[in-house]
N, C-alpha and C positions, 0 to 999 in steps of 0.2 A: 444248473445245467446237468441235463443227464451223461453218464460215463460214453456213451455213446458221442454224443455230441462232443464232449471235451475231445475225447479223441479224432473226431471230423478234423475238428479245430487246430489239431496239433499237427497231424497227419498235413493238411491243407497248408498251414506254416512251414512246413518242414518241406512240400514240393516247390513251394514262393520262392522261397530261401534258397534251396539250391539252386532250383532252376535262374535264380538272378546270377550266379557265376561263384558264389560265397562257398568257401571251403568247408570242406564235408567235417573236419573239427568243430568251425564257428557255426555252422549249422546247426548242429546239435545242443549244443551253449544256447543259441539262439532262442531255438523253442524250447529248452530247458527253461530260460527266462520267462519266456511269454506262459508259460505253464503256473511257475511260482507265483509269479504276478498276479494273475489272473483266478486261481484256484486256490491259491494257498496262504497261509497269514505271516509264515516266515519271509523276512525280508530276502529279497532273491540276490544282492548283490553280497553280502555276507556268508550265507550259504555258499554262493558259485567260489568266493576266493578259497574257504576252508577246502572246500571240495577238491578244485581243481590241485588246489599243494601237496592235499593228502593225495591224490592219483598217483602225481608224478614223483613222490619221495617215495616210491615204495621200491625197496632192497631188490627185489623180485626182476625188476625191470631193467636194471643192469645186464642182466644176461641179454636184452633184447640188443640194443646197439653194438656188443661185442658179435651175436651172430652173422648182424647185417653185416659188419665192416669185413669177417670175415668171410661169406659170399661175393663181394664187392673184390677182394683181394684175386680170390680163385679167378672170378670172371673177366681177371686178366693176366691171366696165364695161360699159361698152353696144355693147360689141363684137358682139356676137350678134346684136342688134338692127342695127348698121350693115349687116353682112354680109348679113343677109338682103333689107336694101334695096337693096342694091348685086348683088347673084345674080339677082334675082325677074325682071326683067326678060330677061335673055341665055337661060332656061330654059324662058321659055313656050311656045317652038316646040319645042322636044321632048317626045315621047310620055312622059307621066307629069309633065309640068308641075312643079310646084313642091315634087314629090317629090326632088326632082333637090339642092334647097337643104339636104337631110338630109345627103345624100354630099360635095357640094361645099364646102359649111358646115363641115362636121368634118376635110374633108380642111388647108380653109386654117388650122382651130383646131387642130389638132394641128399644126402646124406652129410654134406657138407656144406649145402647152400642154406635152407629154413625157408626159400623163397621158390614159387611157382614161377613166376614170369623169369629170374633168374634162371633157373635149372631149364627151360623151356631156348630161352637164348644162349644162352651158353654154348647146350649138345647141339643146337638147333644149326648154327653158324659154324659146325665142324660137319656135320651128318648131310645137314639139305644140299652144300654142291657134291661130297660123293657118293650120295648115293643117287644123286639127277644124275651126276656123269655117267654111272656104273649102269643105267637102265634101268633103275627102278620103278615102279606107279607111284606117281605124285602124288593120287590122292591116298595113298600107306604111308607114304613119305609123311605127308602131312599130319593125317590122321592120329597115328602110333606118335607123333613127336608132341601135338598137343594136348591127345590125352595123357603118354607118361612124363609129361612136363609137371602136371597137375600132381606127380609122386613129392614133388619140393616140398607141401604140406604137410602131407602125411608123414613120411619117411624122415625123424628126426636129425639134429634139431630141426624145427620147425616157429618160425614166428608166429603164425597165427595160435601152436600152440599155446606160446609164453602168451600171448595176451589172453587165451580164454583162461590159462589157471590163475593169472591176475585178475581178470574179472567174476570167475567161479570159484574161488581159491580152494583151488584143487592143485595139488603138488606139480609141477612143471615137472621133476624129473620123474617122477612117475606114465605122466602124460607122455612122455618122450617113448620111454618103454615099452608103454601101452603100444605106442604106433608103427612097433618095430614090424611083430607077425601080421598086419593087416596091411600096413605096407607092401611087405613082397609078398602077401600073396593076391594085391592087387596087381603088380606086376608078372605075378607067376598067370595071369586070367589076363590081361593084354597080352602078352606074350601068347596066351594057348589062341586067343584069337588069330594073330597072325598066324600061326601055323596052320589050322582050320584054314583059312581062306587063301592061303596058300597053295596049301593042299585042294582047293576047291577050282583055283586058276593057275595051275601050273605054269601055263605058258606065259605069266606076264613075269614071273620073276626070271632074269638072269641068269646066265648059267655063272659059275664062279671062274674066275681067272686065275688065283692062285691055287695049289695046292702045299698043305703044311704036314709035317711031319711034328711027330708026338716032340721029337726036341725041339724044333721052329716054334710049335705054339711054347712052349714054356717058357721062351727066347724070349720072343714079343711078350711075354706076360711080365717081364720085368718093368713095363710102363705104369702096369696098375701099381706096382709096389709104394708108388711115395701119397697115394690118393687113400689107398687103401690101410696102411699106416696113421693116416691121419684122422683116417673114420675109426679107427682101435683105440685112437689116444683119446676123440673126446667121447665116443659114448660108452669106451669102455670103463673110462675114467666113475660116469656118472653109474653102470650099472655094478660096477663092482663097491660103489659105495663110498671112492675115492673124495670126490670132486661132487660140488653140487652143478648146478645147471650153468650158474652165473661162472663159476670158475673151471668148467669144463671150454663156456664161452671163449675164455681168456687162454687155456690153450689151445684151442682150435685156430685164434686169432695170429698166437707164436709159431705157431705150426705151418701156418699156410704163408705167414712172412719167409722161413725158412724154404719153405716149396716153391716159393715163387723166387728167390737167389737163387735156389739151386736150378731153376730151370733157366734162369740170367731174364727174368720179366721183371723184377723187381730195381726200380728206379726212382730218383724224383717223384717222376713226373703220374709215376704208376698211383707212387703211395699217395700224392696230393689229389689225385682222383679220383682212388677208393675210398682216402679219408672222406671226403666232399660229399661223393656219391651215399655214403653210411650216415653221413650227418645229414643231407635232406630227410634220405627213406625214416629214419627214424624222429625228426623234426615231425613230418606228415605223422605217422603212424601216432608218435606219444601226444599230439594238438586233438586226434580223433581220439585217444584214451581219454583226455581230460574233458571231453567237450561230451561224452557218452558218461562218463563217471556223474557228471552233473545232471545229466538227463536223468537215468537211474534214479536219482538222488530226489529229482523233482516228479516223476512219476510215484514215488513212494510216497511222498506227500501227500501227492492228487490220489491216491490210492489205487490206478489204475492195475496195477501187477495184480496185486491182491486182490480186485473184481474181476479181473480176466480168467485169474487162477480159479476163483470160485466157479465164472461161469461156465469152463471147461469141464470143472469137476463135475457141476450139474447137469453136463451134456451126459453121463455116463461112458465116455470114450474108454475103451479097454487103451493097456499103453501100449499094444502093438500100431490100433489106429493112428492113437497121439502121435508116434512116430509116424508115421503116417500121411498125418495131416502137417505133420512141420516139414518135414521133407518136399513137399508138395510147396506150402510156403518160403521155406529158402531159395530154392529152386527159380522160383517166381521174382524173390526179392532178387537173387540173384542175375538179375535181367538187369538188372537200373545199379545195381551199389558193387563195390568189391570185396571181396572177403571178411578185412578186417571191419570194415564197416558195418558188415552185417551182425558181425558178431556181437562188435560193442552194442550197437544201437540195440538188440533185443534180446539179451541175455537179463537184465533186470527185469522182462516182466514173463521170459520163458522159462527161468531158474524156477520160480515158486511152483509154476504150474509142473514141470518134470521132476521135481521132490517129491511135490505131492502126491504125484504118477507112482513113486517109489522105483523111478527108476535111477541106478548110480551114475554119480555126474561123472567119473573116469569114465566110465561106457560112452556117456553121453556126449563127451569131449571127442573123442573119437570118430562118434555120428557125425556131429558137425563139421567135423574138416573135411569130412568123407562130401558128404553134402556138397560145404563150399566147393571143396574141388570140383564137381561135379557140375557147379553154378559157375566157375570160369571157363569153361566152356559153349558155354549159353550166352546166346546175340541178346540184347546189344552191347553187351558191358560184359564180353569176358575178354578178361586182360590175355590169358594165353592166345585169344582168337585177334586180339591187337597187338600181340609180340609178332606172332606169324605172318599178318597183314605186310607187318610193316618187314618181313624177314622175306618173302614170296613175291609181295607183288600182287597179292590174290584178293578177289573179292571175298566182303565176310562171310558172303551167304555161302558159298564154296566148301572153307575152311571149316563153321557150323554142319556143314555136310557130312564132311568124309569122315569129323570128327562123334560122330551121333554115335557111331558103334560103341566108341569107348565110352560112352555119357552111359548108355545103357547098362555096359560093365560095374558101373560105379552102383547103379543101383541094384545089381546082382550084389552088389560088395557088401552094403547094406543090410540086406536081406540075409546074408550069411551072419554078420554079425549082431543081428537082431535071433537067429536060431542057433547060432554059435557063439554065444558073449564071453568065453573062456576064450575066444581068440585076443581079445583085449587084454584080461584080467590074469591071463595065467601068468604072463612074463613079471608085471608089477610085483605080483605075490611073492613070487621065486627073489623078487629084488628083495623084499623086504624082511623073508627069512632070513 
């Protein structure tokens, strides 16, 4: 059967299989099998157990469950609440007022979360009743809180980053690093939009209620103190060379135990439902590792990576296009799958062909979470556009709406770091002098 065909075949398995209700881990296992099976002379159940042990023993992966459980902790504190007591003030002299605490709120929660749909609920269920109350447009309200929800990725730690340097093995804390300056200055270009269109509709923002004085605000800026301590302990840990990723993990996780006593959220009843809540997210996530490691594993057999890789090369695509054209494709895929998903399932046969390319996979890591984020905002499968559904009340298409600006932003973001790749690579360098 021609390469073509096989992949009809696999492609066609892989829509049967989900679409019967089968988890996006066994999914993949799935037609991993029917692949070996059918194309390949190594026995497929031999292969699938080495495969799947060696995924999930790997050292690397430890840092992933300590991130979640630590997201999981915060997201039930009163974090969100402190934060936006400690923002509301510094914000009110700029155009769009306290639309500003969407972007800025999610920038410093992701910096603690690893997780989009997390950092998206969190600020979301502090920010959406006051800033409805206070008179603001709903569709800013929404807009600004789904695209800067999608900074959880970016802005380390980040999970999706631990699983692409497990899958690309490309250094996790470097990849952390990398995501520091294209992070904010993804948020620094959400931000300038609100102001822009602010500035373009004056009369729909608010006028302000309070006014603060230079000691007031520094008053209120004691909230940010226990958040922002804790974003110094763990990435400064990993960029001063301290702490690797996995034991940066581990104090991020002691830290946010202590933040949540000291704010009196920490209980019982709290710890047994972060613990719980950290052991699903990571159950799901490391079933889709091992069920993508096996796929991988059986496409290199069938040899598909290695014929796609060729046949791309003999497109003659320059690597701007290739970016280009993946961007285009995630995007897309990003309609049907979530993040992680998308990562595992097509990084074994998109690796050979972006080597090839000679473009660096730090760079390239980068792109892609820029991307995915960009794809959780995209109907009908983006999880920030089903956090907010279910946070609003609001139809999808609505929320897809107001949120388009920032989708657009993302791919301005792109586009900078495709002609400015020292935004990625300078900070790493600096770490590793």
């Amino acid at each position: 059967m021609s390469d073509v065909g096989i992949t009809a075949l696999l492609v066609l398995s892989l829509f049967l299989i989900l679409g019967s209700g089968v988890w996006i881990g066994l999914t993949l296992a799935g037609v991993a099998w029917i692949g070996m099976q059918l194309f390949s002379s190594r026995p497929a159940g031999d292969a699938m157990a080495v495969t799947i042990w060696g995924s999930s023993s790997s050292w690397t992966l430890t840092a992933l469950p300590l991130f979640i459980w630590m997201g999981e902790i915060l997201f039930r504190t009163k974090l969100s609440e402190s934060m936006f007591k400690g923002l509301a003030p510094w914000v009110n002299w700029l155009p769009g007022r306290l639309l500003h605490t969407n972007v800025i709120g999610c920038t410093i929660f992701a910096a603690v979360s690893g997780s989009s749909a997390a950092t998206c609920a969190t600020i979301g269920k502090m920010t959406l009743p006051e800033l409805t109350e206070r008179g603001y447009p709903q569709d800013q309200i929404i807009g600004s809180l789904a695209g800067a929800g999608t900074l959880g990725l970016l802005i380390p730690p980040s999970i999706i980053m631990i699983v692409y340097g497990v899958t690309a093995e490309v250094s996790i804390s470097q990849l952390f690093v990398a995501g520091v300056i294209p992070g904010l200055l993804l948020a620094s270009l959400f931000s300038g939009y609100l102001i822009v269109w602010s500035l373009m509709h004056p009369g729909k923002i608010p006028p302000t209620r309070e006014r603060y004085s230079l000691a007031q605000k520094l008053y209120e800026s004691r909230h940010l103190i226990p958040v922002v301590g804790l974003i110094g302990a763990v990435l400064g840990s990993i960029y001063a060379g301290i702490a690797t990723a996995t034991e940066a993990a581990a104090v991020g996780v002691i830290g946010s135990f202590i933040l949540s006593a000291a704010q009196r959220s920490l209980s019982w009843q709290t710890f047994k439902d972060s613990l719980m809540g950290a052991t699903r997210l990571y159950c799901m996530i490391a079933l889709i590792l091992a069920g993508a490691s096996f796929l991988t594993l059986s496409m290199g057999y069938i040899g598909l990576p290695r014929h796609l890789a060729e046949y791309v090369s003999s497109l003659g695509l320059s690597p701007f296009m290739l970016i280009v054209v993946l961007s285009a494709f995630y995007i897309v895929l990003g309609c049907f799958l979530d993040g992680i998903s998308m990562v595992v399932l097509t990084m074994g046969v998109i690796l050979p062909t972006v080597q090839a390319a000679g473009i660096d996979l730090l760079w390239f890591g980068i792109f892609i979470v820029i991307v995915v984020e960009a794809a959780q905002i995209t109907p009908p499968v983006g999880f920030n556009l089903f956090v907010l559904q279910g946070m609003t009340k609001k139809e999808i298409t609505y929320i897809a709406r107001v949120t388009l600006p920032f989708f657009f932003l993302m791919v301005v973001m792109i586009l900078l770091l495709w002609f400015a790749p020292q935004l990625v690579t300078w900070l790493p360098q600096q770490m590793a002098r």
